[in-house]
C-alpha positions in Angstrom: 53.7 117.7 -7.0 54.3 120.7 -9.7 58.1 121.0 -10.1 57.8 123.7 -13.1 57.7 127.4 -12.7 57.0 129.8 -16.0 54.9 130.5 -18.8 57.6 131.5 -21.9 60.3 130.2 -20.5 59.9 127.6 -17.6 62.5 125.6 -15.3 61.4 122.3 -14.1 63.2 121.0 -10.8 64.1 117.2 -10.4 65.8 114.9 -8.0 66.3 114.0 -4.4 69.2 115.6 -1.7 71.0 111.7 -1.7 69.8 110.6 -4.8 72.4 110.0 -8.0 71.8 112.9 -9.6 69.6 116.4 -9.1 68.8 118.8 -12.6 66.9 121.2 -14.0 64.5 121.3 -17.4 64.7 124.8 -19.2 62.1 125.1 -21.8 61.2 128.0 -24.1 64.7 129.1 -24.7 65.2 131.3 -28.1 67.8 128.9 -30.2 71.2 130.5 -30.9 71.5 131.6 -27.4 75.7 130.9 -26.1 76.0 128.5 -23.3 79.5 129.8 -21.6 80.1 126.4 -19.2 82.8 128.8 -17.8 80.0 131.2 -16.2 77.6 127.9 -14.6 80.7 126.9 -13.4 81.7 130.1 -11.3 78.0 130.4 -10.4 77.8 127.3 -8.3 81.3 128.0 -6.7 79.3 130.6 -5.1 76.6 128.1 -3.8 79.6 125.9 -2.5 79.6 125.7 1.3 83.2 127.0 2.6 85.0 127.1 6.3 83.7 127.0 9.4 80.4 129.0 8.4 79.0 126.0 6.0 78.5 123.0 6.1 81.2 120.3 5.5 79.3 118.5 2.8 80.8 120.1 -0.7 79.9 118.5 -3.9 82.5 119.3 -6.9 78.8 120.1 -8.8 80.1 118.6 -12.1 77.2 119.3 -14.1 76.9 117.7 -17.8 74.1 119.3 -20.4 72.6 116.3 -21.7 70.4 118.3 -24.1 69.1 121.6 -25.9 72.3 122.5 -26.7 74.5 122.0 -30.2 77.8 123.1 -31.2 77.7 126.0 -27.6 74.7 127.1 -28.7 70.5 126.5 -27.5 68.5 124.9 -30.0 65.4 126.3 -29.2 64.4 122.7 -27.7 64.4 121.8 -23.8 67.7 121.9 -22.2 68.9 119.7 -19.4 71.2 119.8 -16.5 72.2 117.2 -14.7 74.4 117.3 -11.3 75.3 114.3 -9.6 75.5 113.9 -5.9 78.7 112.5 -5.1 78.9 113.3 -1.4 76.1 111.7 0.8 75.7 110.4 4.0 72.2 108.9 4.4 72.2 107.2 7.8 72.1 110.7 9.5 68.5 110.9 8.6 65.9 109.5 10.7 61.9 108.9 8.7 60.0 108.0 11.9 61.2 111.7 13.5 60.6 115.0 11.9 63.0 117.9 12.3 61.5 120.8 13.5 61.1 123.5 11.0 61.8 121.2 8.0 59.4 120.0 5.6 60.0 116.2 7.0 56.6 116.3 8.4 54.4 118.0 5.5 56.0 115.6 3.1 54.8 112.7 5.2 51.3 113.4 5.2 51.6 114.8 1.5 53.2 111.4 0.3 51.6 109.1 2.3 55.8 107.8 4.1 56.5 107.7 0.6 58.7 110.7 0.2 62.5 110.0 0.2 63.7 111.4 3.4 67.2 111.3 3.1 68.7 114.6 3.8 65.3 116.2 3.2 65.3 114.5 -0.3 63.2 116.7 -3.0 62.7 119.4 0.1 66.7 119.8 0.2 68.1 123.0 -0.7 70.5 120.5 -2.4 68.5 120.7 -5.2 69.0 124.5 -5.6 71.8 123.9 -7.4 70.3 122.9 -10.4 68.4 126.5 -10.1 72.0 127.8 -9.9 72.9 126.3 -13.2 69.9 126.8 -14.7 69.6 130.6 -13.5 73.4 131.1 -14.7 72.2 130.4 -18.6 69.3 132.8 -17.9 71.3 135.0 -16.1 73.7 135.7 -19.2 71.0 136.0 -21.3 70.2 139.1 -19.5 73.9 140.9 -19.0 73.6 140.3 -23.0 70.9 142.9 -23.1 72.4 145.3 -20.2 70.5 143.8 -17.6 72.5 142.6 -14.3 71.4 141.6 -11.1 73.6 141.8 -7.9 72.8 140.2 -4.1 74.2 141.2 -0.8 73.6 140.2 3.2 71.8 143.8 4.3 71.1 142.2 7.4 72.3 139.5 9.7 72.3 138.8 13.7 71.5 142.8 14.2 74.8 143.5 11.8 74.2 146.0 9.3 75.7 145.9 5.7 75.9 149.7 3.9 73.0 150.2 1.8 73.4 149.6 -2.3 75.3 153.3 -3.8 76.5 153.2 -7.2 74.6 150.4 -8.3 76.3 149.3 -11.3 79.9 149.4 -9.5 78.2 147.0 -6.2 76.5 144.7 -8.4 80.2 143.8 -10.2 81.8 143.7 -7.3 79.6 141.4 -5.2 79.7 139.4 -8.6 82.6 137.8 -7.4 82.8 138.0 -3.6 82.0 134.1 -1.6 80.8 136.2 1.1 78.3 138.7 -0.9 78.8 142.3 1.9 79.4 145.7 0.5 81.3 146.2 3.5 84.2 144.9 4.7 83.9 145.8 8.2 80.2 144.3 8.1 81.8 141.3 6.7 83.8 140.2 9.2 81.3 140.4 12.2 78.9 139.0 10.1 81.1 136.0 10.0 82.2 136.1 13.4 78.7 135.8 14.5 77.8 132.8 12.2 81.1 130.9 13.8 79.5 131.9 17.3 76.7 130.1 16.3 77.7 127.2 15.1 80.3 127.1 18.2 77.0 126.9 19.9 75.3 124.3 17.6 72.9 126.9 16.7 72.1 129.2 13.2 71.1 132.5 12.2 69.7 133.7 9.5 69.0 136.9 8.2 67.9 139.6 5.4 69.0 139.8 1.4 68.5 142.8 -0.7 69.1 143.1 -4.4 69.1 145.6 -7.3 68.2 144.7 -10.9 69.3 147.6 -13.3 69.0 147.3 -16.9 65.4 146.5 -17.5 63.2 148.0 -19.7 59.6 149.9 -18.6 56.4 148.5 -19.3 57.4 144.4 -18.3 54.7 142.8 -16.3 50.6 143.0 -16.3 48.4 144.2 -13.6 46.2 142.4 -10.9 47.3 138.6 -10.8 50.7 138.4 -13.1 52.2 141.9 -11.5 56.1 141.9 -11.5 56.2 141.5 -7.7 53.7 138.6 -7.8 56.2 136.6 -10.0 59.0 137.6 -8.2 57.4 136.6 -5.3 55.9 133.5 -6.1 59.4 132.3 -7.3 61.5 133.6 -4.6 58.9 131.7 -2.0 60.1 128.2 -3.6 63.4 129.2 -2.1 64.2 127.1 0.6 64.5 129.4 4.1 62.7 132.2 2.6 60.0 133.7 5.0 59.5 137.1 4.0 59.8 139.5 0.5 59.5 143.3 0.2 59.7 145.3 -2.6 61.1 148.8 -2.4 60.4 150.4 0.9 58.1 147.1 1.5 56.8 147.4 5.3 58.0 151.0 5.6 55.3 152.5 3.8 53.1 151.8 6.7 54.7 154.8 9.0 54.8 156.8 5.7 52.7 159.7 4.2 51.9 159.9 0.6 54.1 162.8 0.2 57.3 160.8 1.4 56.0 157.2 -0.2 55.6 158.9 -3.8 58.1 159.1 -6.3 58.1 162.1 -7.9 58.7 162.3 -11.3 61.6 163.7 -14.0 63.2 164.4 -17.3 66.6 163.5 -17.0 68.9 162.8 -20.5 65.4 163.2 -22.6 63.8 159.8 -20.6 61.7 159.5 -18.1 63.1 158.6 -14.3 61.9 159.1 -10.8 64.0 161.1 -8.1 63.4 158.4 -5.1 63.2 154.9 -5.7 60.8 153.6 -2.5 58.3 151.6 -5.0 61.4 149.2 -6.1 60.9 150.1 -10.0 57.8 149.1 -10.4 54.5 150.9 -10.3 51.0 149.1 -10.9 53.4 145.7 -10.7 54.6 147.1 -14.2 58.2 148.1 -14.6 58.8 151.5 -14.9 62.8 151.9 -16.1 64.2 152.7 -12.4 66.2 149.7 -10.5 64.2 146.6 -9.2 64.7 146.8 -5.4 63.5 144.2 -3.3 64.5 142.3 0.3 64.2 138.4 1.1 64.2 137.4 4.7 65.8 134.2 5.3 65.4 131.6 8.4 68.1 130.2 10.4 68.8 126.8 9.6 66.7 124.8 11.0 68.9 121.9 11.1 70.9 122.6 14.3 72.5 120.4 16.9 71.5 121.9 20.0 68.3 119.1 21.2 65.1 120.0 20.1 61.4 118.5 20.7 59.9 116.0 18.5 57.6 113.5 17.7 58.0 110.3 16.9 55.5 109.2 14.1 55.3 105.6 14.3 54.9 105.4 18.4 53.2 108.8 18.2 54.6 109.9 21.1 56.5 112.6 22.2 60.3 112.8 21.9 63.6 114.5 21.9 65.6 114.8 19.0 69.6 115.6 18.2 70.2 116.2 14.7 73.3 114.8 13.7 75.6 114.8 10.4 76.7 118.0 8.5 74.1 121.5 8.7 74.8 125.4 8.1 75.0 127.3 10.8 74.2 129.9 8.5 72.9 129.6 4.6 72.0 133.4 4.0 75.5 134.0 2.2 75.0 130.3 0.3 71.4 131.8 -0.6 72.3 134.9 -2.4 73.5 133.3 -5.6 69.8 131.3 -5.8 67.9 134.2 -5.4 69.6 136.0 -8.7 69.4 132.7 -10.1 65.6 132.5 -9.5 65.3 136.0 -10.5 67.2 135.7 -13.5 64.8 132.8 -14.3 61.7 135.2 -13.7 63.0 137.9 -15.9 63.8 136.0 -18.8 59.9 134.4 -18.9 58.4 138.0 -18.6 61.1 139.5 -20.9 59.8 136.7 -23.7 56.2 137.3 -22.7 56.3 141.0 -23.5 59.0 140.7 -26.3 58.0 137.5 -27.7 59.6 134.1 -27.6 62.6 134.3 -29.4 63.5 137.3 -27.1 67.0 138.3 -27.0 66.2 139.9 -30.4 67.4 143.0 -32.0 63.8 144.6 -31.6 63.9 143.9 -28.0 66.9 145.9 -27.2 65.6 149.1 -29.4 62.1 148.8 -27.1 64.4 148.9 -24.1 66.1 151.7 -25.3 62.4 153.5 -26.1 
């Protein structure tokens, strides 16, 4: 099983849903770099489950860095989180019968019935919260060079959120909202419809969209390491997500050129584009305008309402209720992950192009080039 993700600066996964403890490896981080504990801390309050749309399992996610890290500050060697699961309840989990839509089944013939299948064990979205923690160091990192990145619910149960306006001014807000709409309106019967579900025993699921402003042009190669390949092959780990797009994604196939082109301008002596539909990035380089770029996430697959199964000992067929504590919904939950994983992504091709011990001094001049 490969557990690590990046060339310059990689993250390496660890741990099981019901085991002691979950973490994350960072490696290839510049030394001198300022660990706020403050920041990691607010970052997985926005993972926590909450109310009546979430689950009912909530973990205090008391994280300790056990290394990489002296007097506040990286030391240029790997770094270690580790979260301990505090808040388990095992015997809700059944190994002879996979739930449908979960990885129960894959892992089985993968491991050979030697996976731990408690709670979905290393197949748990548990375990994104040490990609929270670990996306929260990277993700500082990049508001030190200008760079932010900002996540909201475009889309969910037919609900419409407004679409990103002033950039800068929605990515700070949704910073701190628990519930990550533009709108308030939107919001509400966003929520109202996740509750409806869950009344039901069911889930939804839904569509993600964020903004990255801040980067510099020229990030990324062409062909097989493109900026949208990365970004994709990352945000695929991501448990639930089924779908990515990048700036007008499946729209460009009703398109002409003439509309799907962005044409471009001198504005303030640089070098911009007066529509954004190809997401910032042109021949999967960056090209200075806003990374734009949608996530479709599942519904829950863990949901009450009785579902068809096997049963893989017999090998017969079966009928399955999934008890214990499930989402009905994990799209608002999943919005801190995916700038976490992003975060991650931009911080190895930012030390590609810039060099290792990128944030530097020079870096921020070529940005400003």
């Amino acid at each position: 099983m490969k557990n690590t993700f990046g060339q310059s600066v990689a993250v390496t996964l660890f741990g099981e849903s019901h085991g002691s403890e979950i973490g994350a490896v960072l490696d290839g981080l510049a030394p001198g770099i300022r660990i706020d504990e403050d920041f990691i801390r607010h970052r997985l309050s926005l993972r926590r489950p909450f109310g009546k749309i979430s689950t009912a399992r909530v973990e205090p996610d008391e994280f300790r860095i056990v290394s990489g890290v002296f007097e506040g500050k990286t030391t240029g060697t790997p770094l270690c989180i580790l979260i301990p699961n505090t808040n388990t309840r095992s015997s809700d989990y059944s190994k002879e019968i996979p739930r449908p839509g979960h990885a129960d089944y894959t892992a089985e013939c993968k491991y050979h019935g030697c996976q731990d299948p408690r709670g979905g064990g290393h197949f748990s979205g548990r375990l994104t919260a040490a990609l929270v923690a670990a996306g929260a160091i990277a993700d500082s990192v990049l508001r030190e060079c200008g760079i932010r990145i900002g996540t909201h619910i475009s889309r969910l149960a037919g609900i419409l959120d407004r679409p990103f306006d002033c950039l800068d001014a929605d990515i700070a807000a949704l910073s701190d909202l628990v519930f990550p709409v533009l709108s308030q309106s939107a919001s509400e019967a966003m929520k109202r419809e996740i509750e409806l579900a869950a009344k039901d025993g069911d889930s939804v699921g839904g569509v993600l969209e964020t903004a990255v402003t801040g980067l510099p042009t020229g990030v990324g190669e062409p062909w097989f390491d493109t900026v949208e390949g990365i970004l994709a092959h990352a945000l695929f780990s991501i448990p639930a997500v089924k779908g990515v797009e990048f700036g007008a994604g499946f729209d460009f196939a009703s398109m002409r050129g003439s509309e799907a082109n962005d044409a471009f301008r001198m504005a303030n002596g640089e070098v911009v584009t007066v529509t954004n539909h190809n997401g910032g990035i042109n021949g999967g380089i960056t090209n200075g305008m806003p990374i734009l770029f949608r996530c479709a996430v599942k519904p829950t697959p863990s949901i009450f309402l009785q579902q068809d199964s096997v049963n893989l000992e017999t090998r017969q067929n079966t009928a399955l209720s999934i008890k214990g504590r499930h989402d009905p919904a994990v799209i608002h939950r999943a919005r801190v992950v995916v700038d976490s994983v992003t975060a991650l992504v931009l911080c190895d091709l930012l030390a590609g192009r810039f060099g290792t011990d990128f944030p530097t001094t020079a870096f921020r001049q070529i940005g400003k080039d």
